[in-house]
C-alpha positions in Angstrom: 10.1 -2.4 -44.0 13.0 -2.0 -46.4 13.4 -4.4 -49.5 16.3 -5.1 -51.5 18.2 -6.6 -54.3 21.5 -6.7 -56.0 22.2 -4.6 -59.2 25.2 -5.3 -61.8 26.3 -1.6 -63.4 29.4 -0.6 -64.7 31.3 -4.6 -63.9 30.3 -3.5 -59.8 27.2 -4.6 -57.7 25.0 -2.1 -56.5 22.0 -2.1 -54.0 19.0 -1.0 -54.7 16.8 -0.7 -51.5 12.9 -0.2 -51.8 11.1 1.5 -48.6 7.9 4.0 -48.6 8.5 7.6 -47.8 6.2 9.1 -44.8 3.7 10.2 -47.8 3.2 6.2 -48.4 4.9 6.7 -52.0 7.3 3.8 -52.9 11.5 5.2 -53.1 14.5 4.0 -54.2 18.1 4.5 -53.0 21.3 2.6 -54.9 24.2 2.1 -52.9 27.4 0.8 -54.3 29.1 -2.2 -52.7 32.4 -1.0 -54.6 32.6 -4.9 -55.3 33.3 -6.0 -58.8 31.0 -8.4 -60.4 33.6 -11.5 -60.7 33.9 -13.9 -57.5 32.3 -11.4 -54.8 28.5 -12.0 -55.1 28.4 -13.5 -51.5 29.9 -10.8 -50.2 27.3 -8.5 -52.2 24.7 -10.6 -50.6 26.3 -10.2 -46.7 26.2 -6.5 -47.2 23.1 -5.7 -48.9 21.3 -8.3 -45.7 23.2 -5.6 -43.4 22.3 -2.7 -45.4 18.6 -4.1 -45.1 18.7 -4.0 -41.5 20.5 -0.8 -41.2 18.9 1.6 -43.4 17.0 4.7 -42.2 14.9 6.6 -44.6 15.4 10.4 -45.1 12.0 11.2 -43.4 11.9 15.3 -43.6 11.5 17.0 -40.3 9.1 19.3 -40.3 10.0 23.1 -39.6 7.8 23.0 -35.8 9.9 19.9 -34.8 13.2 20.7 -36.4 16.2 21.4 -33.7 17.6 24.9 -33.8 21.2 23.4 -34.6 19.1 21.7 -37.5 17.4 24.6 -38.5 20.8 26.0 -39.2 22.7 23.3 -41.3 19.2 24.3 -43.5 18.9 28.2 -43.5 23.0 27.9 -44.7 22.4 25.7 -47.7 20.1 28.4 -48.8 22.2 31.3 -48.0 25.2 30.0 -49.9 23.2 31.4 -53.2 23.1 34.6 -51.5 26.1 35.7 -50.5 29.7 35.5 -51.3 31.1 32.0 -51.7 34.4 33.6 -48.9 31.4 34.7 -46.3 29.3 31.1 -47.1 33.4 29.4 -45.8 33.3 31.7 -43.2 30.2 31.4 -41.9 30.1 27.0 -42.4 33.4 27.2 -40.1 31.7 29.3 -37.2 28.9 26.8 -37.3 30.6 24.2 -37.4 32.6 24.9 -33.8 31.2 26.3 -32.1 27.5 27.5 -32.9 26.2 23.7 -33.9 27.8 21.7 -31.6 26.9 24.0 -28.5 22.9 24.3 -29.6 23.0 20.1 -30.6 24.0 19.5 -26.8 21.4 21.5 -25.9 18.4 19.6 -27.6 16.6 23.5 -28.0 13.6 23.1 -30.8 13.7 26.0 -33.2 10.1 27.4 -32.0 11.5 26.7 -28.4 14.6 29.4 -28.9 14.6 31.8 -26.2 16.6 35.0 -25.7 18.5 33.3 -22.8 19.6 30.8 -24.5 21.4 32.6 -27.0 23.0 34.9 -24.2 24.1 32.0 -22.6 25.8 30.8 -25.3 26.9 34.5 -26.2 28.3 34.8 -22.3 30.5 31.1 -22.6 32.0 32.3 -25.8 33.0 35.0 -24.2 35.0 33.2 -21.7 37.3 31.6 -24.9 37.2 34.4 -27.9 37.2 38.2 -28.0 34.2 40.0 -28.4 34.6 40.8 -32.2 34.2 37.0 -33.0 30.8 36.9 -30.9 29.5 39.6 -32.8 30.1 37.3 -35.9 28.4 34.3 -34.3 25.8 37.1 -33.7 25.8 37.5 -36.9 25.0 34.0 -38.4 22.2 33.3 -35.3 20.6 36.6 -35.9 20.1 36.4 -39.8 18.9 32.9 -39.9 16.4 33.3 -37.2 15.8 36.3 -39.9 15.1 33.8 -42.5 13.1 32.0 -39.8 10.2 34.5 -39.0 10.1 35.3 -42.8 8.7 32.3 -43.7 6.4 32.2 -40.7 8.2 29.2 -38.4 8.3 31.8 -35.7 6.7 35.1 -34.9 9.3 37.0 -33.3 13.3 37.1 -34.1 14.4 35.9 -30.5 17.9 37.2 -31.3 16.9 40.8 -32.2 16.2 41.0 -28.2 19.8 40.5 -27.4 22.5 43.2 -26.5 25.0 42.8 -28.6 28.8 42.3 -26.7 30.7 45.2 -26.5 33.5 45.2 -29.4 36.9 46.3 -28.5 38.3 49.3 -30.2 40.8 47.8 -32.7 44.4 49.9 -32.4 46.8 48.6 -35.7 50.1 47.9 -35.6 52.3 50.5 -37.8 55.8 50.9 -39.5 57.6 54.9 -39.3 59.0 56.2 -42.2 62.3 54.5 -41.5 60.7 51.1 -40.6 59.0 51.1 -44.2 62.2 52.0 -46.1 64.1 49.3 -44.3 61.2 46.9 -45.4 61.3 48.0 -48.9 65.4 47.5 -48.9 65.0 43.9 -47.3 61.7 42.9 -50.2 64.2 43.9 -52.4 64.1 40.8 -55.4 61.8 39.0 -53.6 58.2 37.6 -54.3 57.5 39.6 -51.6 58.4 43.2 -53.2 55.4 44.0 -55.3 52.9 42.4 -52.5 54.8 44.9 -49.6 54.9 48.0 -52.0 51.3 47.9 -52.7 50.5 47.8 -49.1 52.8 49.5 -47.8 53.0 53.0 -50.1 49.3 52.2 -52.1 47.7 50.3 -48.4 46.2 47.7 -50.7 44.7 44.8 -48.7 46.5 41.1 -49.4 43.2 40.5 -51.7 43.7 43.8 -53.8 47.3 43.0 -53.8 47.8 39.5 -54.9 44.9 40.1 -57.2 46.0 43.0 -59.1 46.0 42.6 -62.8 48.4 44.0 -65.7 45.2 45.0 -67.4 44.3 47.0 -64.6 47.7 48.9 -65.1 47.8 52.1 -67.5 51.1 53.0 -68.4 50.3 55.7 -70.6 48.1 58.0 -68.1 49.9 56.6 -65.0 47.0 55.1 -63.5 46.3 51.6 -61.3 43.0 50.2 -61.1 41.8 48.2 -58.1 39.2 45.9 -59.2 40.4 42.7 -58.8 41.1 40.5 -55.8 42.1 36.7 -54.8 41.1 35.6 -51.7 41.8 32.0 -50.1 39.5 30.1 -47.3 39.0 26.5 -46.2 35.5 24.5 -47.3 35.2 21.2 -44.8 39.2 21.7 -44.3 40.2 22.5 -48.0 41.9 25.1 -48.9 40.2 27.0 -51.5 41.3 29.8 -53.9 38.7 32.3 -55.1 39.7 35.0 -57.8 36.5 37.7 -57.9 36.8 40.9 -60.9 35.1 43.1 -58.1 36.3 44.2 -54.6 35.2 44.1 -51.0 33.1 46.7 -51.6 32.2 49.4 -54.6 34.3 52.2 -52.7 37.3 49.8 -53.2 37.2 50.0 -56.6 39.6 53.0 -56.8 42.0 54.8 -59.1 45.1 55.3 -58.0 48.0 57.3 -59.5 51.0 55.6 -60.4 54.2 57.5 -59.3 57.4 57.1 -61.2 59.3 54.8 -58.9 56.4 52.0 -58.6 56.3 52.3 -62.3 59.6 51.4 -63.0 59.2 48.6 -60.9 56.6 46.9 -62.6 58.0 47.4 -66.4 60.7 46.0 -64.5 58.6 43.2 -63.5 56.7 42.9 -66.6 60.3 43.0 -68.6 61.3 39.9 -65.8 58.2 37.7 -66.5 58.2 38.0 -69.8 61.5 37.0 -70.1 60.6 34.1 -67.7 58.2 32.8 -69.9 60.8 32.3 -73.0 62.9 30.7 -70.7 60.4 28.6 -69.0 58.7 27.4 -72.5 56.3 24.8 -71.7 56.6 24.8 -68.4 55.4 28.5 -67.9 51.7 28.4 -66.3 49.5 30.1 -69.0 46.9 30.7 -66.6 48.0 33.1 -64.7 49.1 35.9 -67.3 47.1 38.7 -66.6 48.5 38.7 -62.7 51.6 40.8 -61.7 52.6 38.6 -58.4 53.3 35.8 -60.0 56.6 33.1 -59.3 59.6 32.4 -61.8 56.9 30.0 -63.4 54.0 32.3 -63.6 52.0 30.5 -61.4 49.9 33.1 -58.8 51.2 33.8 -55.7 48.3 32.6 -53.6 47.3 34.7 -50.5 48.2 32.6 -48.0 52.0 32.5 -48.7 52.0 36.1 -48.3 50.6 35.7 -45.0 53.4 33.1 -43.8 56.3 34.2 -45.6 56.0 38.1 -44.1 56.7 37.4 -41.1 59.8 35.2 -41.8 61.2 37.6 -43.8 61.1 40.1 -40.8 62.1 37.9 -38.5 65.2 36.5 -40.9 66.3 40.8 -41.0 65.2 41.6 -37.3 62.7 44.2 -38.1 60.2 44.3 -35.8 57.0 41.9 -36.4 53.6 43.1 -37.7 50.8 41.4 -39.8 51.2 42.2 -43.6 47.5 43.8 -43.3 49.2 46.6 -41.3 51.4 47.8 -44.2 47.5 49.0 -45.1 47.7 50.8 -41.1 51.3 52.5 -41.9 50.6 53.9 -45.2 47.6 55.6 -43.5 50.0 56.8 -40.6 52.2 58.3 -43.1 49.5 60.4 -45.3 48.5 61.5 -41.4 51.8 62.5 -40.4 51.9 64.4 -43.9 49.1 66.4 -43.1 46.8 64.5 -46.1 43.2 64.9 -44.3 41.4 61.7 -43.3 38.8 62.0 -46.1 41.3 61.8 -48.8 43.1 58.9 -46.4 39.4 57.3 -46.7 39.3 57.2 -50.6 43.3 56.8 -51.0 42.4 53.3 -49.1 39.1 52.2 -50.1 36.9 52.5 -47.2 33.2 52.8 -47.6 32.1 55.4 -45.1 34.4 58.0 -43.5 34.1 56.7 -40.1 35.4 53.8 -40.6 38.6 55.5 -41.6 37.8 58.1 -38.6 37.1 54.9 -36.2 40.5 53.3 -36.8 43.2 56.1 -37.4 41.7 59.1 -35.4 44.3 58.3 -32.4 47.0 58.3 -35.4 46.1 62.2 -35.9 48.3 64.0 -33.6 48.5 66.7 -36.6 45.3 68.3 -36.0 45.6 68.2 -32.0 48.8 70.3 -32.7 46.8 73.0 -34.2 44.2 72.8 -31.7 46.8 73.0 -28.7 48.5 76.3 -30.4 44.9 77.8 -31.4 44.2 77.5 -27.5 47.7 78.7 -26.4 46.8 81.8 -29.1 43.5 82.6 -28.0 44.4 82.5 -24.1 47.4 84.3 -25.0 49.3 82.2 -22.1 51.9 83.6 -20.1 54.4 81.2 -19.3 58.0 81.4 -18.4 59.5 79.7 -20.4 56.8 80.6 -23.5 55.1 77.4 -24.2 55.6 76.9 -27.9 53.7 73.6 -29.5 56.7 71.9 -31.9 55.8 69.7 -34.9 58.3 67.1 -35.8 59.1 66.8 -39.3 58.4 63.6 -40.8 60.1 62.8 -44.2 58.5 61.0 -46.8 58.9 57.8 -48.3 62.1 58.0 -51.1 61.3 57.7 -55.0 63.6 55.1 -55.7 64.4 57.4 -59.0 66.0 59.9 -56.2 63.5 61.8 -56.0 60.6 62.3 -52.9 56.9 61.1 -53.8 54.8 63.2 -51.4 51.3 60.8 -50.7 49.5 64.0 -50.3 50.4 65.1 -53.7 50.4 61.5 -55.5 46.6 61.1 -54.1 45.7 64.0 -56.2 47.6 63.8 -59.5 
């Protein structure tokens, strides 16, 4: 039975309800009424009668009788201390819709979890999403049945029994040489400029970009440091901004040189804030100071607008539409199509094994299959009429806006 009373604190009434916990230990749980003191004591009274009636202890499930979709809401409250606050967003969205609701229609007790049932689910999905994303629900069921057997609820990890769906080869979208250089030209004075150039000739991802710091900037030894990164996800359907001093990974954090043209841009840049700020005064964020892609107020360009105002600005000069992460894809097809070998492509972008570079730009490396072709064509010593000959195109590089060329292959290296 639950007990009660009325509690002034603060000028508001509060209800303090008395019960016994499933141990037999006497508990207590206020509740405001959000009703002031003054003239609404009856109305204190109605509610706390209803709260009375109402009011269902916590009573802790234990682990044997909890519901999978239970078990869940409870293995990710203790995961969000061990991983990244962006993969903790990530992974609360996924089970959220559809992981939760899918298992809490299906009544399935955590001990009671069977292979099937997470194929079935694994097999609807499928029907909806592509097979990357149920990988990533794969993901979230396998490591918190994980958790599960390590602290003994179950013996087995029912999901480790599962063949994992088939994920489709990823192919990027890509700008030529002439693509990019009419992208630059439209950027031009922008808030988009220094977020494009950096994917685009550097391939920095919209983190690495956005996030990049003057302090990471040496303008003395020509050097840019990626280290820094602001990323942007939703927490119960808030938007959330998360600045992090490290990178996706430790092979992100990479040295790069910085060629004459991009540096003039950013002194430019630097020059253009600065002189912002005077004119601003007050009204000049402070907060943001150490960031290059900033607004005429200093305020941090946050991740997302680069996302939404990209494509606009390719649509408002009819260039053809791509995602701003495959700037990152076209500055790797340009190192390829200069003949830079895919292991320097691998550190020039950040990757952390080799093939992962391999895996996503081999089909972009028509160079090497050239040399192959005419090694064949040598060693057979063909006899054709007319001689087959194996042409290269020449693929011009990317202009130094100082009137120069920058060659990537040479720029990686200096």
């Amino acid at each position: 039975m639950v007990a009660g009373h009325l509690q002034e604190k603060k000028g508001y009434f509060y209800m303090v309800l008395t019960y016994r916990d499933h141990e037999g230990k006497r508990k207590s749980k206020w509740i405001s009424t959000k009703l002031p003191v003054k003239g609404n004591k009856k109305r204190a009274q109605e509610m706390l009668r209803e709260a009375r009636k109402t009011f269902e202890p916590d009573i802790p499930v234990s682990m044997e009788d909890m519901l999978f979709h239970e078990f869940l809401g409870h293995w990710l409250e203790i995961a969000k201390n061990t991983i990244q606050l962006t993969t903790y967003a990530s992974y609360a969205s996924m089970c959220k819709s559809p992981i939760v609701p899918y298992f809490k229609d299906k009544k399935i007790k955590l001990i009671d979890l069977k292979p099937k049932d997470i194929q079935d689910f694994y097999t609807l999905q499928l029907k909806r999403v592509k097979a990357s994303t149920v990988i990533h629900y794969h993901t979230i069921i396998h490591r918190s049945l994980k958790y599960a057997v390590k602290i003994d609820v179950i013996p087995v990890n029912p999901a480790s029994k599962i063949e994992r769906p088939r994920q489709e080869r990823f192919i990027g979208s890509f700008y030529d040489k002439n693509e990019v250089n009419q992208l630059f030209e439209v950027a031009r004075g922008t808030k988009l400029e220094i977020p494009i150039l950096l994917g685009a000739f550097y391939g920095l991802r919209r983190s690495e970009a956005v996030g990049l710091k003057w302090s990471a900037i040496d303008f003395n030894n020509n050097t840019l440091i990626v280290r820094h990164t602001v990323t942007s996800f939703s927490i119960d359907g808030k938007e959330m901004i998360y600045a992090s001093d490290s990178t996706k990974n430790k092979s992100s954090m990479r040295t790069l040189p910085l060629v004459p043209a991009f540096k003039e841009k950013l002194l430019a840049a630097k020059a253009q804030q600065e002189s912002n700020r005077k004119l601003c005064g007050r009204s000049y964020s402070k907060e943001f100071l150490d960031y290059i892609c900033v607004n005429e107020l200093g305020v941090r360009i946050r991740p997302n607008y680069v996302t939404t105002a990209f494509p606009k600005l390719l649509e408002e000069h009819g260039l053809r539409k791509i995602r701003f992460h495959d700037l990152r894809h076209s500055c790797a097809s340009l190192l390829l199509a200069n003949n830079v070998p895919m292991k320097q492509i691998q550190d020039w972008l950040g990757h952390s094994d080799f093939a992962t570079t391999a895996n996503i730009y081999a089909h972009l490396d028509f160079n090497s299959k050239l040399v192959s072709a005419q090694a064949m064509v040598d060693g057979l010593n063909f006899v054709i009429e007319p001689k087959l000959e194996i042409q290269k195109d020449e693929f011009a590089l990317i202009p130094d806006r100082s009137g120069g060329e920058n060659n990537p292959n040479t720029s990686a290296h200096t």
